[in-house]
C-alpha positions as CSV (number, residue, x, y, z in Angstrom):
1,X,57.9,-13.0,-33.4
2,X,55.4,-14.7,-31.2
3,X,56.9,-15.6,-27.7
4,X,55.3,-18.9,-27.3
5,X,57.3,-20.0,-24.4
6,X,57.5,-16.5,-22.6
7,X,61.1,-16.3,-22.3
8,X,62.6,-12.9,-21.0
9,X,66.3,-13.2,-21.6
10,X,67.9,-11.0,-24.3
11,X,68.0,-14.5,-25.8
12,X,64.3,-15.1,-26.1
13,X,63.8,-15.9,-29.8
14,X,67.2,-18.1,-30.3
15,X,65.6,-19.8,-27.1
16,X,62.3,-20.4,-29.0
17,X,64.3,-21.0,-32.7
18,X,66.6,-23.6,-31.0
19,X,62.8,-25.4,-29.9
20,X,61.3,-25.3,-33.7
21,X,65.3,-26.4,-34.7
22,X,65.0,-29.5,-32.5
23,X,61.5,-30.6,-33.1
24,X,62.5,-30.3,-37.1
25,X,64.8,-33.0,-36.0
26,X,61.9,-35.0,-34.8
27,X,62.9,-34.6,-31.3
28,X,59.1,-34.0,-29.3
29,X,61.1,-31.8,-27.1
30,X,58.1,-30.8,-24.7
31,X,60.2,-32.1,-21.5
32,X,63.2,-29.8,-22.4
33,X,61.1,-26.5,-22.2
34,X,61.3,-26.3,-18.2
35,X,65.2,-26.8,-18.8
36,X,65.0,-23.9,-21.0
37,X,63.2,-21.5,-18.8
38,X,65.7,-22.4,-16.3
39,X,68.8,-21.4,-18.8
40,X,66.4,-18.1,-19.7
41,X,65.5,-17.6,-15.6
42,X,69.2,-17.4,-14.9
43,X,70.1,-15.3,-18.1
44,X,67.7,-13.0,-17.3
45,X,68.5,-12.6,-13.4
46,X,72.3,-12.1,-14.2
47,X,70.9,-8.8,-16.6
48,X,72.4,-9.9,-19.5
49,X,72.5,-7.1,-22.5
50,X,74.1,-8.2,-25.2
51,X,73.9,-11.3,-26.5
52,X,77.3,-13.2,-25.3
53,X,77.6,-16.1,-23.0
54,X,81.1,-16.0,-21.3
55,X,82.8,-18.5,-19.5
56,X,81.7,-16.7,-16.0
57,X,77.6,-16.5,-18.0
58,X,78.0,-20.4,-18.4
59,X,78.9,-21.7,-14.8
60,X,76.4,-19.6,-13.8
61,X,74.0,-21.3,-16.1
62,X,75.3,-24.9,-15.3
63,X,75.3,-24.9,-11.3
64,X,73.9,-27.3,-9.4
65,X,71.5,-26.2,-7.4
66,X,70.6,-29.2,-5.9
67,X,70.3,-31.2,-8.9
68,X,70.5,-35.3,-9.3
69,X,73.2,-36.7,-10.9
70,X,70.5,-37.4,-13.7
71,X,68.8,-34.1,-13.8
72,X,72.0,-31.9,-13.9
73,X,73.4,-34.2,-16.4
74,X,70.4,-33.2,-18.7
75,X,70.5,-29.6,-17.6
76,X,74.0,-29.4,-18.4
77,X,74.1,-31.4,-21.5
78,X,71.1,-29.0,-22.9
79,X,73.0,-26.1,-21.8
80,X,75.9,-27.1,-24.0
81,X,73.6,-28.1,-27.3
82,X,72.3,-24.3,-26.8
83,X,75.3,-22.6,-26.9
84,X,76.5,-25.2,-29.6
85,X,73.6,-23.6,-31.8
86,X,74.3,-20.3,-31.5
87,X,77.3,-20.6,-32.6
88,X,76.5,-22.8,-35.5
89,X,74.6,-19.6,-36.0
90,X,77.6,-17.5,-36.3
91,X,77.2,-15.9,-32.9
92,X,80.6,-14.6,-31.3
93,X,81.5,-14.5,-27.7
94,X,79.4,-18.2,-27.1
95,X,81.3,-20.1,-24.3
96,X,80.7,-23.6,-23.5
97,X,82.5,-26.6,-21.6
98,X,82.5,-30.1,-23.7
99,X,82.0,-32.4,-20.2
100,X,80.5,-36.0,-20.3
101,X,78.6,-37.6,-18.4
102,X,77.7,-41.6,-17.2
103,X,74.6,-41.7,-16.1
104,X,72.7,-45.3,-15.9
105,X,69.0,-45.1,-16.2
106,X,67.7,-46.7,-13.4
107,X,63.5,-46.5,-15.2
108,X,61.6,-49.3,-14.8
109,X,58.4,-49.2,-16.4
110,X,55.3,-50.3,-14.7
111,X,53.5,-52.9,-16.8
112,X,50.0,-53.2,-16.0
113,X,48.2,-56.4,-15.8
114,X,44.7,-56.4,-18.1
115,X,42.8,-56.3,-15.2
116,X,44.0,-53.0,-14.1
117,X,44.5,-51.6,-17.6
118,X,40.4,-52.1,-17.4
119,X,40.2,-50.4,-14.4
120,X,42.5,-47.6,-15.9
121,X,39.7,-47.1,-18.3
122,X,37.1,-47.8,-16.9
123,X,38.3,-45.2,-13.9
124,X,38.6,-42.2,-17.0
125,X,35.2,-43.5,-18.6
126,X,33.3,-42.3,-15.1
127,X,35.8,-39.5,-14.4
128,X,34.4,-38.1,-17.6
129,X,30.7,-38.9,-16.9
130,X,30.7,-37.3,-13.8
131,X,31.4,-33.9,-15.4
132,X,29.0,-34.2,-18.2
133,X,26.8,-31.3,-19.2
134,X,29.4,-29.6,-17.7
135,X,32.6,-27.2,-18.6
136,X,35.5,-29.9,-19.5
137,X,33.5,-33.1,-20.3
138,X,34.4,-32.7,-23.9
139,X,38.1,-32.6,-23.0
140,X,38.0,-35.6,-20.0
141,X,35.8,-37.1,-22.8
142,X,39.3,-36.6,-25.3
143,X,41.3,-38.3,-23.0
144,X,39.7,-41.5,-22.6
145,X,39.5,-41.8,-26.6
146,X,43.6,-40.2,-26.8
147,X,44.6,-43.0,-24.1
148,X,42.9,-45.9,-25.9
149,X,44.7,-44.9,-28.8
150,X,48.0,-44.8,-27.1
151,X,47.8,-48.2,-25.5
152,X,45.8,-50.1,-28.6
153,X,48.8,-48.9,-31.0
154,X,51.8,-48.2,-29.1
155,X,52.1,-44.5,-29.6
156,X,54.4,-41.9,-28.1
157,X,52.7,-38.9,-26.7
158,X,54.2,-37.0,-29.3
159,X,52.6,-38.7,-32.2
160,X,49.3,-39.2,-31.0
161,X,48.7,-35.2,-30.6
162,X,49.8,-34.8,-34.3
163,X,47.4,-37.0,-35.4
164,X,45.1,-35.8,-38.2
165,X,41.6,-36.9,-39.2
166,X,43.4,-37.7,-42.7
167,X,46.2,-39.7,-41.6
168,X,43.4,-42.4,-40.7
169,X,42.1,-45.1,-43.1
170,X,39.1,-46.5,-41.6
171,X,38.5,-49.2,-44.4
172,X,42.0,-51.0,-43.3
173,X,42.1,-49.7,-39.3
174,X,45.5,-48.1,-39.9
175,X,47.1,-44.7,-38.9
176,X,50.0,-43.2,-41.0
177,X,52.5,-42.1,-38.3
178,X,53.9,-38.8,-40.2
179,X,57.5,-37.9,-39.7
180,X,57.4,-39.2,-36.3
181,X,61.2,-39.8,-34.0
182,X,64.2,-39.8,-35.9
183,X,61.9,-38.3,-38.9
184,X,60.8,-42.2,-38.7
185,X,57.1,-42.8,-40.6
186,X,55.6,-45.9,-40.2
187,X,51.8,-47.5,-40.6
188,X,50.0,-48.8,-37.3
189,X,46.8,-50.8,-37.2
190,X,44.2,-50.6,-34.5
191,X,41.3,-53.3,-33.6
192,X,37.1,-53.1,-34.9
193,X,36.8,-52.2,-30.9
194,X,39.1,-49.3,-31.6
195,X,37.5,-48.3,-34.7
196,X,34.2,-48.1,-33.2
197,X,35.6,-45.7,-30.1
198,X,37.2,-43.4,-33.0
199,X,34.1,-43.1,-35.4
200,X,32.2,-42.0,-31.9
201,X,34.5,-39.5,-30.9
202,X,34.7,-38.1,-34.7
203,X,31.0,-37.8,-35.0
204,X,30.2,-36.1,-30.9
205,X,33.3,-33.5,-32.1
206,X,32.2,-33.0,-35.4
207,X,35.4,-33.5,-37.0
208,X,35.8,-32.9,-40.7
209,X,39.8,-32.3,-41.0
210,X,43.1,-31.2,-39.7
211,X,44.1,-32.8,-35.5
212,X,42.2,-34.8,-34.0
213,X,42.9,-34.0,-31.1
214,X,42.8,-30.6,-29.3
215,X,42.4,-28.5,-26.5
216,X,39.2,-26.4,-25.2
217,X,41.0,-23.7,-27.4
218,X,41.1,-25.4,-30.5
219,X,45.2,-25.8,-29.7
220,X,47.6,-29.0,-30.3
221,X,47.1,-30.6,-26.7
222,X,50.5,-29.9,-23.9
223,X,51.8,-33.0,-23.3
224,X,52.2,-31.5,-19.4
225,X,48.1,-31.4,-19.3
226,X,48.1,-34.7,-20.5
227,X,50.7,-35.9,-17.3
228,X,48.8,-34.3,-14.9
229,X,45.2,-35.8,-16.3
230,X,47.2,-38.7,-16.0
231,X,48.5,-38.7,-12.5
232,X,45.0,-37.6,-11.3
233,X,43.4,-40.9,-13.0
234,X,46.4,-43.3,-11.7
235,X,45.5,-41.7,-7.9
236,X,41.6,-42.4,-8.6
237,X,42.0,-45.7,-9.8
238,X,44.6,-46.6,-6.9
239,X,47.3,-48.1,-9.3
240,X,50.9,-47.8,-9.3
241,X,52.0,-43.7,-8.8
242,X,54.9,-44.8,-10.2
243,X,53.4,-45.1,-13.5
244,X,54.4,-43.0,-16.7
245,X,52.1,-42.4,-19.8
246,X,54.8,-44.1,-21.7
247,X,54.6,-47.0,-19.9
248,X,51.0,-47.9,-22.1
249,X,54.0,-48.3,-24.6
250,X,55.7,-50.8,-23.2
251,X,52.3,-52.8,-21.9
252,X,51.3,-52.5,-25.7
253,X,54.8,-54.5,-26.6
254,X,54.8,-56.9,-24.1
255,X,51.3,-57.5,-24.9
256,X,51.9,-57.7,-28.5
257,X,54.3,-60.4,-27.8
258,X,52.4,-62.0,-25.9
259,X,49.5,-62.8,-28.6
260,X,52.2,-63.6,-31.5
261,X,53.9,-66.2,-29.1
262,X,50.3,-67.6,-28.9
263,X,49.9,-68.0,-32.0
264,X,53.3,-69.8,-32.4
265,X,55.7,-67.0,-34.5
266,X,59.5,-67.1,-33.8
267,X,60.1,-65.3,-30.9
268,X,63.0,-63.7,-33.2
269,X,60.3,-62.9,-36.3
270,X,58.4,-61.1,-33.5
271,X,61.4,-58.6,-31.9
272,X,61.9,-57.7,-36.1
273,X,58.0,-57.1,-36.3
274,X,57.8,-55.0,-33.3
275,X,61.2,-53.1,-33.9
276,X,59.1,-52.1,-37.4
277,X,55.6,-51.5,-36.0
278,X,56.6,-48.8,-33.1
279,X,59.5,-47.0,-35.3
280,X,62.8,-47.8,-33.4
281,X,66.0,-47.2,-35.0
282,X,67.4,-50.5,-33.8
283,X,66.2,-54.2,-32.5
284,X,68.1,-53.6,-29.1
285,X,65.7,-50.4,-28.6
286,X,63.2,-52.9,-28.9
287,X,64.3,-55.1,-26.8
288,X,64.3,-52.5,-24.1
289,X,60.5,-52.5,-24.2
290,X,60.0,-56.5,-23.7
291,X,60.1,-57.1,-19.8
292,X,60.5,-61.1,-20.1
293,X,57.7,-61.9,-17.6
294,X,57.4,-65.7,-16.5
295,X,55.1,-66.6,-19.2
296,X,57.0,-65.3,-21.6
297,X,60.2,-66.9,-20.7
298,X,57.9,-70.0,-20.4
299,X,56.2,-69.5,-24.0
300,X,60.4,-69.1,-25.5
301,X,61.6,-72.3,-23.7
302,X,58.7,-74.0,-25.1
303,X,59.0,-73.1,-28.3
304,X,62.9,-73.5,-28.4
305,X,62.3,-77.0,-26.7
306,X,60.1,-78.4,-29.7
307,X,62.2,-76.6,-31.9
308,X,65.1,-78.9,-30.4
309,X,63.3,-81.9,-31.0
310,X,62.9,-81.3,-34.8
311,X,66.7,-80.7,-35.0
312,X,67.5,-84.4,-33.0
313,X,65.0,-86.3,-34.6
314,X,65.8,-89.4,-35.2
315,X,68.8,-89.2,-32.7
316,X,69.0,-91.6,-29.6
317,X,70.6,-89.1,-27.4
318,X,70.6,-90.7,-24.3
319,X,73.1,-92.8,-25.4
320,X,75.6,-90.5,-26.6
């Protein structure tokens, strides 16, 4: 078997079966693989021969080392869902410790104002140019188009590298998101101005079938490359290093609310839509993306204020 993650330990190909199990959950599990190698790093130090974790093998594998409260909560709690496997896979001698954590998520997105979401553009637009005719312009070239995407639909990272050119239905603008979180499928739509950048990139590539994007090697693109590409772009353009790629997500919701509010939906019409369109399991994950920003709060009294009006019509109530 191929050792796509280079692990060493004896446990080297349950470490890369327990990847391919998860992912055919629909879990993207990219982030994990550094808490992997750690699990692997420490199995392999300790000289492990036969393949048995004990309870002395696991607090080995679960120690600190410096941790957050955050991070060694993750660490530990992947830990756990590894041994769990292997014995769910009828290994003996598996040892683990059922702990729990409370951890509150302190992540505040950054939401980006148009203006800089131009200048985020605009900054990978000349990053590209200025390595044309040369080695990676076709990949910086990629990334502009793979970004666009991301912010113009509201696309996780993982389902915009598993994009193929057949999932795309230029005569409507919409994208069949396959099998994506929670084995979740859903249709998204993107703009003419979208379509245009899309047709571009498909024509300079060549592309006749299968991903649409890839790599310099013809590869499904690491989600790490795409980070650091990125972090460099955020530095260029001087906007907030706090920023995550999945942020584009939530600027895509809040912006989406934005334009339906406009246009005069229900506020409460418009949380259903969006739950829908981006392929959450509930409303309140939903409502996690939409950061209430003066306008909007503005936008939902207003509309709840004429509302009220319809309902008292007719009814003095200044004398009640």
């Amino acid at each position: 078997m191929l050792d796509k993650y280079k692990f060493k330990s004896i446990f080297k190909e349950e470490l890369n079966n327990f990847i391919k199990y998860k992912r055919s959950l629909g879990y993207d599990y990219e982030r994990e693989i550094y808490r992997l190698k750690l699990i692997d790093t420490t199995l392999n130090n300790l000289k492990i021969k036969s393949k048995k974790i004990t309870k002395k093998i696991f607090s080995e594998l679960i120690k600190r080392n410096g941790m957050s409260n955050a991070n060694y909560a993750r660490q530990y709690g992947i830990t756990k869902d590894f041994c769990k496997y292997l014995i769910s896979n009828n290994y003996k001698d598996i040892y683990y410790e059922d702990k729990h954590f409370h951890v509150v998520n302190n992540y505040k997105p950054v939401i980006f104002s148009d203006d800089e979401i131009k200048l985020l553009f605009k900054t990978m637009d000349e990053y590209a140019n200025n390595y044309k005719n040369k080695k990676y312009y076709k990949t910086f070239y990629m990334y502009s188009i793979l970004f666009r995407l991301i912010y113009a639909c509201g696309l996780r990272v993982s389902e915009v590298i598993n994009i193929n050119l057949e999932d795309i239905n230029f005569n409507n603008n919409s994208i069949k998101i396959i099998d994506s979180k929670r084995h979740i499928s859903r249709i998204v739509i993107f703009s003419n101005s979208m379509k245009i950048c899309l047709e571009n990139y498909i024509n300079k590539k060549d592309i006749n079938s299968g991903l649409l994007f890839m790599n310099s090697k013809n590869h499904k693109i690491c989600g790490a490359n795409m980070r650091k590409y990125y972090r460099e772009i955020i530095k260029l353009a001087n906007l907030n290093p706090k920023s995550h790629i999945h942020a584009l997500r939530h600027v895509f919701a809040n912006n989406a609310l934005n334009q339906m509010l406009e246009k005069g939906y229900d506020e409460n019409v418009v949380i259903v839509y969006l739950y829908k369109y981006m392929g959450h399991k509930s409303i309140t994950e939903t409502e996690y993306y939409l950061h209430f920003t003066n306008y909007n709060q503005q936008k939902i009294i207003s509309n709840n204020d004429l509302l009220s009006k319809k309902l008292y019509e007719g009814v003095d109530l200044d004398n009640e």
